[in-house]
Structures are given as C-alpha cells and as structure tokens.
C-alpha positions as CSV (number, residue, x, y, z in Angstrom):
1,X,-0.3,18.6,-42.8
2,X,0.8,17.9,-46.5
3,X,3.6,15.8,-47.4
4,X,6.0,18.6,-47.6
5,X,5.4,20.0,-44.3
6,X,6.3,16.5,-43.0
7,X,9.6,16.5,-44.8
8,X,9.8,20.3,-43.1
9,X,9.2,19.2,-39.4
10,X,11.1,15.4,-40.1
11,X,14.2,17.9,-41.2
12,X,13.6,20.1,-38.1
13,X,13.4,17.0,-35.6
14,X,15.8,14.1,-36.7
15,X,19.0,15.5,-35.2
16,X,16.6,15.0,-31.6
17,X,15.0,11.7,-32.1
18,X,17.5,9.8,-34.0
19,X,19.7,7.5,-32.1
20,X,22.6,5.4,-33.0
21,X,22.4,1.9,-34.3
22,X,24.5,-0.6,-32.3
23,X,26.1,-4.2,-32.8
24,X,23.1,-5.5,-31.3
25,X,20.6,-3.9,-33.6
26,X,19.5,-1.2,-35.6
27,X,17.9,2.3,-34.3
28,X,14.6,3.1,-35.4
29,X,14.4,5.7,-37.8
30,X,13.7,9.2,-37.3
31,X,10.9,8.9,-40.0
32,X,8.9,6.5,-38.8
33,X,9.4,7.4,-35.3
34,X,7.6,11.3,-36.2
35,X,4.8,9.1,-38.4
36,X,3.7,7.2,-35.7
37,X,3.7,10.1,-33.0
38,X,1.6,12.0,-36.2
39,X,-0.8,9.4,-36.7
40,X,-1.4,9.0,-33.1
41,X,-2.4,12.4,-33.0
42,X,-4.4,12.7,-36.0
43,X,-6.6,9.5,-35.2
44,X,-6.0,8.6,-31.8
45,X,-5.2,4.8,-32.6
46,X,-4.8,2.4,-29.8
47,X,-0.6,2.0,-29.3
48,X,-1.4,-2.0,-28.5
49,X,-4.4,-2.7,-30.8
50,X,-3.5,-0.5,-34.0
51,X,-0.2,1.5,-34.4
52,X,2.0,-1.6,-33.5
53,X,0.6,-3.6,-35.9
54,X,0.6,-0.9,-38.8
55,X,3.8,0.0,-38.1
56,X,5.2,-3.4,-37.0
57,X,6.6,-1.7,-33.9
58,X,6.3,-2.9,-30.2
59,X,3.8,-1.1,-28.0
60,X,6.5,-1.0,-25.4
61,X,8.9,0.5,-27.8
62,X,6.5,3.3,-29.3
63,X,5.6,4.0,-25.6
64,X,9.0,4.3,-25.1
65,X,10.1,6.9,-28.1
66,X,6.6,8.8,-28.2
67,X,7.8,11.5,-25.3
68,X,10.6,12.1,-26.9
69,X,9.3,12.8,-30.0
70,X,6.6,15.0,-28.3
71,X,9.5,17.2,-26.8
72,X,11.6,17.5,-30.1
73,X,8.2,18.8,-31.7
74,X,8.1,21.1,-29.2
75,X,11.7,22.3,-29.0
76,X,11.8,22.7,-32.9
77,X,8.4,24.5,-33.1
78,X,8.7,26.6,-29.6
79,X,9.0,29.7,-31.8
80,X,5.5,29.8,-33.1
81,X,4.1,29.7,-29.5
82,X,5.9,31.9,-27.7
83,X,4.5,34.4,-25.3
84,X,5.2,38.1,-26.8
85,X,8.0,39.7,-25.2
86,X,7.3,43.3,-26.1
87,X,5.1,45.8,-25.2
88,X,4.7,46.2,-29.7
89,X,3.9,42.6,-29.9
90,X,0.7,42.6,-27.4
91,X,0.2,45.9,-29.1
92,X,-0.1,44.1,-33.0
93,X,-2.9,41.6,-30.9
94,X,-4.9,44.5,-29.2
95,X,-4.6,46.1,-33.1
96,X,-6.5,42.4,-34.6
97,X,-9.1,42.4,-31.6
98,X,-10.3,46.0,-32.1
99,X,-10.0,45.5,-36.4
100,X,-11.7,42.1,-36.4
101,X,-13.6,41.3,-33.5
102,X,-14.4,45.1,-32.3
103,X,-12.9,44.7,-29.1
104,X,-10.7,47.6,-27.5
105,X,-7.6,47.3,-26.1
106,X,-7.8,43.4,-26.1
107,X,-4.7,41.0,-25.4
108,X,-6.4,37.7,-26.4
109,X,-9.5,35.0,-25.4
110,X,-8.7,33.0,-22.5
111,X,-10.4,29.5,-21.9
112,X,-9.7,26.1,-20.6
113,X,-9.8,22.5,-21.5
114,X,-10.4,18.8,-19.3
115,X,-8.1,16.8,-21.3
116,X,-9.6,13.7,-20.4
117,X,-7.3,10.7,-19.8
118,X,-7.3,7.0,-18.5
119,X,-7.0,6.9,-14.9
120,X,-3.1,7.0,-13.8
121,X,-1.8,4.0,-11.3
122,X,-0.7,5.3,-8.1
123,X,-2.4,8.6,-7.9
124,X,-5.4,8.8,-5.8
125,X,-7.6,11.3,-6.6
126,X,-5.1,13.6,-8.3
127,X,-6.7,14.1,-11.5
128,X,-10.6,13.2,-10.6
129,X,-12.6,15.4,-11.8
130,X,-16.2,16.7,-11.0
131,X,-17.3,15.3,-14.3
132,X,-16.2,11.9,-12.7
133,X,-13.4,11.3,-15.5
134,X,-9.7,11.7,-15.2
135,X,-8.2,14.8,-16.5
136,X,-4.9,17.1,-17.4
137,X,-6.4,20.4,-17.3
138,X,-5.1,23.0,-20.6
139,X,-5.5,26.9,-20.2
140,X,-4.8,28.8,-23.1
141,X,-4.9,32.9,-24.5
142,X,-5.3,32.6,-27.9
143,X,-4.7,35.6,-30.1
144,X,-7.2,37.2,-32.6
145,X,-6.1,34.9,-35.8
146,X,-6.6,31.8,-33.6
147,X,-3.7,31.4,-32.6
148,X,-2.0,30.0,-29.1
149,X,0.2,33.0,-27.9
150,X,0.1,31.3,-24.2
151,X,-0.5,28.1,-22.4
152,X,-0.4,26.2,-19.0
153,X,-0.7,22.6,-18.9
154,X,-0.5,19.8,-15.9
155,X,-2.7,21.0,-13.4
156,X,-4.6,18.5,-11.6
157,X,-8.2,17.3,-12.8
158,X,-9.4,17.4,-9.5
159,X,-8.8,21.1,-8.6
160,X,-12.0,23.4,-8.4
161,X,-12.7,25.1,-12.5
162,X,-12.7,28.4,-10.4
163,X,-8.9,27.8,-8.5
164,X,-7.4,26.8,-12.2
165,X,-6.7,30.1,-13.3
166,X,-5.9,32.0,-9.7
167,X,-3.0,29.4,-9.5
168,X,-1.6,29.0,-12.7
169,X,1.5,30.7,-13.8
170,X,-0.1,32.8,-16.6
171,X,-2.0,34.7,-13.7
172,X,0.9,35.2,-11.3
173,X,2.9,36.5,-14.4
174,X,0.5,39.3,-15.3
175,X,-0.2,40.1,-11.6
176,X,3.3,40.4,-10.7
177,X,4.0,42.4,-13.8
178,X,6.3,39.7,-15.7
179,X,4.4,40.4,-18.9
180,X,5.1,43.7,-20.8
181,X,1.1,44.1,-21.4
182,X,0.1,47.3,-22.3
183,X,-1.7,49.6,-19.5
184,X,-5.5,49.1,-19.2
185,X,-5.5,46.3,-21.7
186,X,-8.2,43.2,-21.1
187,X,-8.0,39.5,-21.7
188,X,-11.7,38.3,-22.7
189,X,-13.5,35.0,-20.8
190,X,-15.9,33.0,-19.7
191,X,-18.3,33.0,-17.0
192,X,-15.4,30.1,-15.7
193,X,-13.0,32.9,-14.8
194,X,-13.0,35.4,-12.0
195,X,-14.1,39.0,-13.0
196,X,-10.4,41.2,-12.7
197,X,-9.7,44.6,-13.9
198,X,-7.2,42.9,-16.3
199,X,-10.1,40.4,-17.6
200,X,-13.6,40.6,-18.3
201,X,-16.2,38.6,-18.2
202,X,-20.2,38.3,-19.0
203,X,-22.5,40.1,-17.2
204,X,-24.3,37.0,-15.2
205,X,-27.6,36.2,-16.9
206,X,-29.4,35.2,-14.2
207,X,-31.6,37.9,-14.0
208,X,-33.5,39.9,-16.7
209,X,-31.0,41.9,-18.2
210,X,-30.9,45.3,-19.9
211,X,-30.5,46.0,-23.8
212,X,-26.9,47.7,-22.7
213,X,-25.9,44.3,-20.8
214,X,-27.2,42.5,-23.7
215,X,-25.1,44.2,-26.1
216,X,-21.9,44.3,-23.7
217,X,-22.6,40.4,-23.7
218,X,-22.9,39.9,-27.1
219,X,-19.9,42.0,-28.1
220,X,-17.9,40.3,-25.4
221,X,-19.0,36.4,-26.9
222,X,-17.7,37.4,-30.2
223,X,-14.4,38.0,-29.0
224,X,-14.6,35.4,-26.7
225,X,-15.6,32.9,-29.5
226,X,-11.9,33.3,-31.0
227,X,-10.5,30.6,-28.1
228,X,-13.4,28.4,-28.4
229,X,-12.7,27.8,-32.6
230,X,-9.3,27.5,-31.6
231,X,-9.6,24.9,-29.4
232,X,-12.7,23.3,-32.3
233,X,-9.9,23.4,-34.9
234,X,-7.1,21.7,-32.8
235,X,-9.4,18.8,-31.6
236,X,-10.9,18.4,-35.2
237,X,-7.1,18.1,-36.9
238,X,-6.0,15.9,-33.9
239,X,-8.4,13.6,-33.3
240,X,-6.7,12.2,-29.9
241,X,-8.6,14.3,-28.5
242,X,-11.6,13.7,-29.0
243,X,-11.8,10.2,-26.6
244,X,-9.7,9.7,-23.3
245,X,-6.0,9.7,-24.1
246,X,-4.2,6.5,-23.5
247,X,-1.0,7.4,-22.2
248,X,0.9,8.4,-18.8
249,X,0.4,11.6,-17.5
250,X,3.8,12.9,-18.1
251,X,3.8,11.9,-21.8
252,X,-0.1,13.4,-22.2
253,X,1.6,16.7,-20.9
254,X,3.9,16.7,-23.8
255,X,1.5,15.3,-26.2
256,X,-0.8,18.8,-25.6
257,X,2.3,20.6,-25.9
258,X,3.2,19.5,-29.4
259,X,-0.3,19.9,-30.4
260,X,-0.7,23.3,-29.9
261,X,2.7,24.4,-31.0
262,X,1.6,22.1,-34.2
263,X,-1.4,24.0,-34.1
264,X,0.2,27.4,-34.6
265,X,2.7,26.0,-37.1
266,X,0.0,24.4,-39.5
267,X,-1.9,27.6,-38.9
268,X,0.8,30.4,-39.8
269,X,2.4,27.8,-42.8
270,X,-0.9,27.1,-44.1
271,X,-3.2,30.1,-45.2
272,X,-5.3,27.2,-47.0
273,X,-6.5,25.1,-44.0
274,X,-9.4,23.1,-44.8
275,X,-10.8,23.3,-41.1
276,X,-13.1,26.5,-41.2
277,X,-14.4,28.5,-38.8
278,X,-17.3,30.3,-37.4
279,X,-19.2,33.2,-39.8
280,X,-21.2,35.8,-39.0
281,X,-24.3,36.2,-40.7
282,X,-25.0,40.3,-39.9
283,X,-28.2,40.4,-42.3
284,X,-29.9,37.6,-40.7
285,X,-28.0,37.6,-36.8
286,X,-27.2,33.6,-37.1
287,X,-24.3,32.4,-36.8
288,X,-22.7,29.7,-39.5
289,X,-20.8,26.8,-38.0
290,X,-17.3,26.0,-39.1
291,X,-16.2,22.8,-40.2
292,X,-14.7,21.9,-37.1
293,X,-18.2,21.4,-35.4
294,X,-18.7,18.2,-37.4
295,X,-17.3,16.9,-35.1
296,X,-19.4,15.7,-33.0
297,X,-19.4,13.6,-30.0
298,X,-16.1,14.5,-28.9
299,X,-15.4,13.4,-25.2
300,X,-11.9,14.1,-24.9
301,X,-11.9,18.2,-24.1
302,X,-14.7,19.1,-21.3
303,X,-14.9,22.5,-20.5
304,X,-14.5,24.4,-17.5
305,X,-17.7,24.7,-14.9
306,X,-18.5,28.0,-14.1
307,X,-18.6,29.9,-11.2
308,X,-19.9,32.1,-9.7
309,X,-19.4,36.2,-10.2
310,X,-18.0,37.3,-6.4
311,X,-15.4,38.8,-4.4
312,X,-15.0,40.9,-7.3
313,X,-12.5,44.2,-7.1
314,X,-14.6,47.7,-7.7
315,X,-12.1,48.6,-10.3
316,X,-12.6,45.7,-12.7
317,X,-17.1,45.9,-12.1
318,X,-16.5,49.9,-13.4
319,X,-14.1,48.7,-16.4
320,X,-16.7,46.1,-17.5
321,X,-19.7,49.2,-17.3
322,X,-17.2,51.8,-19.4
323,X,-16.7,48.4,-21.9
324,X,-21.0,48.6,-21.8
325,X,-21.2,52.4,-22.3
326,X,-18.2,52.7,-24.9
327,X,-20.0,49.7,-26.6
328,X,-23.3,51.5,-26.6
329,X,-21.7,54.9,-27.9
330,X,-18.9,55.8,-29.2
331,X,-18.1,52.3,-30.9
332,X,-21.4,51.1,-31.5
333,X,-22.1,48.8,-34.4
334,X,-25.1,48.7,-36.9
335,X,-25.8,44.6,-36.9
336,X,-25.6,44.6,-32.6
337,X,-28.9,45.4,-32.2
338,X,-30.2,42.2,-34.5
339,X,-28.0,39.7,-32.4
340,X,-29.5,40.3,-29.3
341,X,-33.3,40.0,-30.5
C-alpha cells in the first residue's frame, strides 16, 4: 500500500474511528489510529513491546481502538469482497477459470487456513487444535484472479478439518440454494474437503494411478493452486500472520476480516503489486515460485488435515470421471502430458 492509497482508505474510514475530544483530553486521531492497525498488520509487532513505544500510545488504549478500526476497514472496503449476487457474476468467474486455468464450468478454489493465536482465558479447549496450537479457523473461495469472492471465519480450532466445511455457512448456502450458482458448475479443493457433486476433489493417490487420473489430478491442482497464492500473497503483505496472533479472539476475527477485504482492495487498485505469483514453465513442466514463497518459516496459517475420500454421493464420483474424460478429449492440452512425467 503506497502513500496515496493510505490517504484513500484514511478518507474512507475517519468518519468511523474518529471520536470527539473532550474537556478532559484530546481524541486520538483518525490517522494514527489506521497506522498503527496498518503496521500491526504488515509486521506483526508486539502491541506492549513495540507499537506503544513507536507510537507513544498505551497498549491498553491501542487494544482498545484496534477492533474498531478492524470493523471500519471492513465496512468501507465490504464492496470488494462481496459474494456475487447474480447468476452473470459467477458466470464472469466460470468464464476466467475455463480462459486461464482450463477449468470448465468453475465457481472458484476453495481452501482453509489455522489462524494460529495465543491461547484465549476462559475457554477450555475451544480453539485446540490437532496441531496442539490455538486457532481461528479461515475458509475462503477465491476467484480465478486471486481474489476473495467468499469467506467464513470464527469456527473453533478444535473442530475436526473434515466437519469445517459441512458446517460452515458457505456450504448450507449453496445446498439450500441461497446462491444464484449456475447449474452443474464446480468449486475446486483439496483432498481436506468432502467429494460433492458441486465440488471436486483429487482422485486419492494412494494407490497406483492411471495416466487419465493423473491428468485429471494435475488439471485439477492448477486450478486449485489459485487459493493457495492467494492465501501466500495475503500472509506475505501482512506479516501478522505469519507467528501466533496476539490478540482476543473476537478482535483476531475482525483483524482476518480487514485482511482479506484489504487483500482484494490492494489487488483490484493495484495492477503493479510487487508480490508475484506462481508460473508455469510448459517447455520444461516445473513450476516457478512466486515471490510470496520467500517467505518462509511462517507459523501463523496451518493448513487443513486431510481426510479421507467416503460416504461419497454417486452423482459427484461420475462428475469427477466426465471432468477425467472431457480432460482427456475434447479439452485436452498439449503441455499435460510433460507435467505428469
């Protein structure tokens, strides 16, 4: 974020984060309320050993002021994350999966995060996770430009990896038809998520596997790879997290909030990021990192575990097989055949 986006999202926010000064004492400006919520998120400094010493603040008071900033991010930016609302809208996605990533008939790449976080007072096991850290769990579709079109934050660390997504709201809204997703249209994801007619998933690779399943694989990865860099590029601008975040639950649910509608912002303000991403090589079959991989060591996002492929429907096992054939046939590309030798 350059110095005149700042000025953009300061103008967008003040009105929500200002308050008024009193005979006692003066309010904290709007300004350096928004650069302290921004450096937090970009460094993931300590509130009590760094960013109330910088900024000559109180922890207590930054703690204080930090939610509401996260929200008013939020509220201003809620535009550039909202879930489409027309049939035309998932139609322009499906159009980018089949142009970039040779996918048919494709809504978006589904994954999910362990944001890890310190562990909360007075809540048990809540948000214990198999991993044995403490976590806010973040499930997100993201678009074929890298782009968040949907998430669902706050549920509980210690819920099984393969329960996240039956129970979330994103699931009960496609299922009970909320969404206006075209017919016969697929959401791509890992072997984390359960195999549906509406998304697909990996054949399982533990046994040998065909040249067909190979290929099916393959072209279902690089699809699949679009959530995955999105999730690299958000963790690589906001470096909070990439160690446990210090902060309440509540506020941590806000924080991920602003990130990814930040995320989207940055992204469709800023053709000229400086955060790359991952490049096929088709002569060779390699694949060149993005910048975003640098980053190593990061111990803030854990993925999901995966599970195991079962009590599957017959409809969605025959839509991945037509996916296998159709990728095989009729759509077929000349470089496939490298990437799975």
């Amino acid at each position: 974020m350059n110095e005149e986006m700042f000025d953009i999202l300061l103008n967008k926010v003040s009105k929500k984060i200002q308050k008024e000064d009193t005979v006692m004492r003066n309010a904290l400006p709007a300004n350096l309320k928004l650069q302290v919520a921004c450096r937090l998120l970009a460094t993931g400094d300590s509130l009590a050993s760094t960013l109330q010493y910088l900024y000559r603040v109180p922890k207590c008071s930054i703690s204080k002021f930090l939610p509401d900033v996260f929200d008013a991010i939020y509220e201003a930016l809620q535009d550039y994350i909202m879930v489409p609302q027309k049939e035309s809208e998932w139609q322009g996605i499906i159009n980018e999966f089949e142009l970039k990533w040779n996918f048919p008939s494709c809504i978006g790449a589904i994954d999910g995060k362990h944001v890890v976080i310190q562990c909360p007072s007075s809540t048990g096991s809540q948000y214990f996770n198999y991993k044995g850290t403490f976590s806010i769990v973040l499930l997100a579709l993201v678009d074929g430009n890298y782009n968040f079109t949907c998430v669902d934050i706050g549920s509980y660390g210690s819920q099984s990896d393969g329960g996240i997504f039956s129970k979330s709201n994103f699931m009960k809204a496609i299922e009970t038809k909320q969404l206006k997703i075209p017919e016969n249209s697929v959401i791509v994801g890992d072997d984390a998520f359960p195999l549906k007619s509406y998304l697909m998933k990996p054949y399982p690779r533990r046994y040998q596997q065909t040249d067909r399943e190979k290929i099916y694989n393959y072209r279902h990865c690089r699809a699949r790879r679009i959530v995955e860099n999105a999730f690299g590029i958000m963790a690589s601008r906001f470096r909070v997290f990439r160690k446990p975040i210090l902060l309440a639950p509540e506020t941590t649910i806000k924080l991920i909030k602003a990130s990814c509608a930040l995320h989207n912002w940055i992204r469709k303000s800023n053709s000229t990021s400086s955060i790359s991403v991952d490049i096929e090589d088709y002569e060779s079959g390699c694949i060149i990192p993005g910048t975003w991989r640098n980053d190593v060591g990061s111990e803030g996002m854990v993925p999901l575990h995966a599970t195991q492929e079962r009590n599957f429907i017959h409809e969605a096992r025959q839509k991945r097989e037509e996916l296998a054939d159709y990728f095989i046939g009729e759509r077929a590309v000349n470089w496939q055949h490298k990437m799975i030798h």
